[in-house]
N, C-alpha and C positions, 0 to 999 in steps of 0.2 A: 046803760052801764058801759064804761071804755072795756073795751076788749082787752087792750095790752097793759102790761103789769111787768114792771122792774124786775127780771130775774132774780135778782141778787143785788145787795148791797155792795160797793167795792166794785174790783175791775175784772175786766173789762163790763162796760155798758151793753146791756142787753134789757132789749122789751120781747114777750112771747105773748101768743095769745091765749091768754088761761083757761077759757073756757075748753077750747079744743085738747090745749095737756090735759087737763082733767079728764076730760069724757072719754077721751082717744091715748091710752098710753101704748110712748114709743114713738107718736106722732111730736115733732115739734115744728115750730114756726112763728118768726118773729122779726122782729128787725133792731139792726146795731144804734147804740147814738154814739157822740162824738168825743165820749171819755174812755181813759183807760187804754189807749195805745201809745206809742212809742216815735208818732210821724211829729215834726218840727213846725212850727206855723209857719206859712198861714191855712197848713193842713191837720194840725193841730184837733184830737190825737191819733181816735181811733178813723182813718184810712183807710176806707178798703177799695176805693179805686186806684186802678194801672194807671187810668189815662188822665191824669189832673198834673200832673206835672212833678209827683212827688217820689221820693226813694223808693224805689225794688223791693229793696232789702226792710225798708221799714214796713211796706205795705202789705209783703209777706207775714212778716212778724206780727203782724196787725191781724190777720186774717186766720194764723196761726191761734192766737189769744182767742178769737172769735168763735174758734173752731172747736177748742177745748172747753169754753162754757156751755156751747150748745151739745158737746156730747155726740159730734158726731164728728169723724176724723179730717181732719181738712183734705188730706189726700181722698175723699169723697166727697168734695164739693164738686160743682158744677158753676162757668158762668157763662154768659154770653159777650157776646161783642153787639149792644142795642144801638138801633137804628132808628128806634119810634117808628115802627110799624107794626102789624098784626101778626106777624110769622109766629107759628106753634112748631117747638119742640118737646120729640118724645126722649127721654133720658133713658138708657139703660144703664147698668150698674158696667158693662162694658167701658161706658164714656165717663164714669166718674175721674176727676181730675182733670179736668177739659178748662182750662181758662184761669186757672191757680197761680201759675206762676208767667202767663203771657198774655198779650191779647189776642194773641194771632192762629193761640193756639184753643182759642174759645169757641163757643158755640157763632157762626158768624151770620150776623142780619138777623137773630134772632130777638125777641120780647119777652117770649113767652115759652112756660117750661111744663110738661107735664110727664108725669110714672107713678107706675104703682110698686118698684123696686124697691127693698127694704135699703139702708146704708149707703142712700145716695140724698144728698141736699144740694135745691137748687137754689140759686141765687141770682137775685139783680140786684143792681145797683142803683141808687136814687141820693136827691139832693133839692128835694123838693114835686117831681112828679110822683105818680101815685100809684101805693103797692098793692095789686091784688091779689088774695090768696083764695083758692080753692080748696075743698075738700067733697070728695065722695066715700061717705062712711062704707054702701055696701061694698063695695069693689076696692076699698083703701088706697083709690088713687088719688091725688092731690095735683095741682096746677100752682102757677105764679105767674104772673104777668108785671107789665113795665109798661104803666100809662101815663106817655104826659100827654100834654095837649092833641097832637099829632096821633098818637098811636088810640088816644079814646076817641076820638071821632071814626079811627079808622075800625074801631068796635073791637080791640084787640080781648074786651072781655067777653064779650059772644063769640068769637074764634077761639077761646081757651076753652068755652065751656064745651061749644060743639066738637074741640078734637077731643077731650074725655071721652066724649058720646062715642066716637068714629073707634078710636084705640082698646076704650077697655068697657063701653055697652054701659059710661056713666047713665043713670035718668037722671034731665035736668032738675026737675022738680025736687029729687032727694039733697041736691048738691047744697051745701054751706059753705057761706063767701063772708071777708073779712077784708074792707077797705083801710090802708093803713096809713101812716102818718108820711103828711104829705101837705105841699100848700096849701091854707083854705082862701075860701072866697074871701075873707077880714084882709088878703095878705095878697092877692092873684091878680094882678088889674092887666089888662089886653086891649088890643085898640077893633076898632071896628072891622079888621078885616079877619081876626081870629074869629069874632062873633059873627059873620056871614058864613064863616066855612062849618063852626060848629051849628049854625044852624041850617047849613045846607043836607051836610052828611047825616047828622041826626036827626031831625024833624024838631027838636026843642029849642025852647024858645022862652025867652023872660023869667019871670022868677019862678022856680028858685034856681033855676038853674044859672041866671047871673041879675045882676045889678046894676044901676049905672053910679057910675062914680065921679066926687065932686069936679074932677078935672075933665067932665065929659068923654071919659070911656066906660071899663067896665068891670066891675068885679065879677069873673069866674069861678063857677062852685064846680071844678071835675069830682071833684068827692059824687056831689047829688046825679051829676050827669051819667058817670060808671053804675050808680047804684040803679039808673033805671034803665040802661042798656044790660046790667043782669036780670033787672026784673022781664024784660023784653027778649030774653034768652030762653026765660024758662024757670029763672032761681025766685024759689018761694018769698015774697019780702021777710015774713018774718023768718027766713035763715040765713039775712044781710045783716050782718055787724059794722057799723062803722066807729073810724075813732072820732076822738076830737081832738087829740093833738095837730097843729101845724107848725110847720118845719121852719116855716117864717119867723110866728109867733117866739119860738122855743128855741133860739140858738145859744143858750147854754148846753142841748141837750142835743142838739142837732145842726146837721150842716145845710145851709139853702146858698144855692145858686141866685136864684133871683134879689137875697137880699145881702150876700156876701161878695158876689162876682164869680168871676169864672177860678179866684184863685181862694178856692175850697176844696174840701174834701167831700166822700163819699160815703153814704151807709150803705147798706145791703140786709136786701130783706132774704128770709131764708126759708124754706119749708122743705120735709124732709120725713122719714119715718126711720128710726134707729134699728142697729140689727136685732132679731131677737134675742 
C-alpha cells in the first residue's frame, strides 16, 4: 500500500504519510512536490531550496505556503546545509528556525535530524535522493535523513537509528521507518565505479539491489539498499513502508536532478510533531 497520500487538493502540493497521521495525532511528516509555489522556471513552482540558483524571496514565500499546510509555523522549521554524509543531528526547540531564511545559518555538514520536541519540524531537501523517515512511537521521538548514493553507503540510516538509541533510549526493534519518493532503479543508471564502492561499503551485491543495463552499466535500487541497512540496524521489516513514487518517473509532480539538470528545483521532506 503507498504510504503517501495528497494532503489536499489545490495548493500548495503536499504528500504526508497517512498511516503515521492517523495512528500518531499531532505527528506529521511528508514531503512537498513541485506545484503551488510562486518560483519562475526552470524552478517552476514549489521551491524550496536556497542553493539552486533561484529568488530569496520566492523561495521563502514558497516555504512559507509549505509551512501553513502542514500546520506547523515555518519560524519552526529546521534545515540543514547536506553534504551526503552520515552526521546526526539533535534538534531542540532552542534551534528551531535554523536554515529558513539562509544557508549559512543552517544546520551545517549535516544529513540527518532527530528530537523528541513538540513544534519543531525538520527538514531536508531532495531532487531525487532518498528520504528517510523515522519514528519511535514509545518515546515520540522521530529522525529524517538525507540518502543519496553517498550518504547510503555511508549507512546514514543505521546512524539515525543508533543516535535515537544514544539521545532518548529509542529500542531499535520498536522503531517505524518510511522510504520516500525518490529515484528508482526504472530511472538511476551509475557506471561501475559507484557499484564497486556500494558493494564495497555495504556487502551487497546483484539483485535486487541493482541491475545491469542495456548500455552496460547499471540500474541502482537505493530504495531496496536503505531498506536492508534498517533491516541490518535493528528495524523490524514489517515496520518498513516504502513508496513507489519515483521522482524520475513523475516530473509533473516532482523535481529530479538527474533527469532535469542542475537547473531544478527542490522538495523537502518534513517531520515533525505539532504543539499540543
Amino acid at each position: 500500500m503507498e504510504p503517501f497520500i495528497r494532503l489536499q487538493e489545490g495548493e500548495p502540493e503536499l504528500y504526508i504519510i497517512d498511516s503515521w497521521s492517523r495512528a500518531f495525532p499531532g505527528l506529521t511528516a511528508g514531503f512537498t512536490g513541485r506545484g503551488g509555489g510562486v518560483s519562475q522556471p526552470p524552478y517552476a513552482s514549489l521551491n524550496m531550496g536556497l542553493h539552486v540558483g533561484d529568488r530569496l524571496e520566492a523561495v521563502l514565500e514558497n516555504r512559507r505556503r509549505a509551512a501553513l499546510g502542514v500546520g506547523i509555523p515555518l519560524s519552526s522549521w529546521t534545515f540543514g546545509e547536506q553534504v551526503h554524509d552520515c552526521k546526526v543531528q539533535c534538534v531542540t526547540s532552542q534551534e528551531a528556525g535554523r536554515g529558513i531564511h539562509s544557508r549559512e545559518d543552517a544546520f551545517q555538514g549535516k544529513d540527518a535530524f532527530i528530537t523528541r520536541e513538540r513544534g519543531v519540524a525538520m527538514a531536508g531537501l531532495f531532487a531525487d535522493c532518498v528520504p528517510l523517515y523515522f519514528l519511535d512511537p514509545e518515546h515520540r521521538a522521530v529522525g529524517i535523513a538525507h540518502a543519496g548514493w553517498k550518504g547510503t553507503v555511508l549507512q546514514v540510516a543505521g546512524e539515525t537509528v543508533r543516535s535515537m538509541a544514544m539521545q532518548f533510549g529509542t529500542k531499535t526493534e520498536a522503531v517505524r521507518a518510511v522510504i520516500g519518493p525518490s529515484i528508482g532503479s526504472c530511472c538511476y543508471e551509475v557506471d561501475n565505479a559507484i557499484i564497486a564502492t556500494v558493494q564495497e561499503k555495504t556487502g551487497m551485491s546483484g539483485e535486487p539491489y541493482w541491475t545491469s543495463s542495456p548500455s552496460g552499466k547499471y540500474m541502482l535500487n537505493l530504495q531496496e539498499i536503505n531498506r536492508q541497512i534498517m533491516i541490518k540496524a535493528g528495524i523490524m521489516p514489517h515496520h518498513i513502508e516504502i513508496t513507489k513514487l519515483c521522482t524520475g518517473c513523475n516530473l509533473s509532480r516532482f523535481f529530479s536532478h538527474r533527469k532535469e539538470g542542475d537547473l531544478t528545483g527542490r522538495m523537502a521532506a518534513w517531520i515533525g510533531w505539532k504543539e499540543a
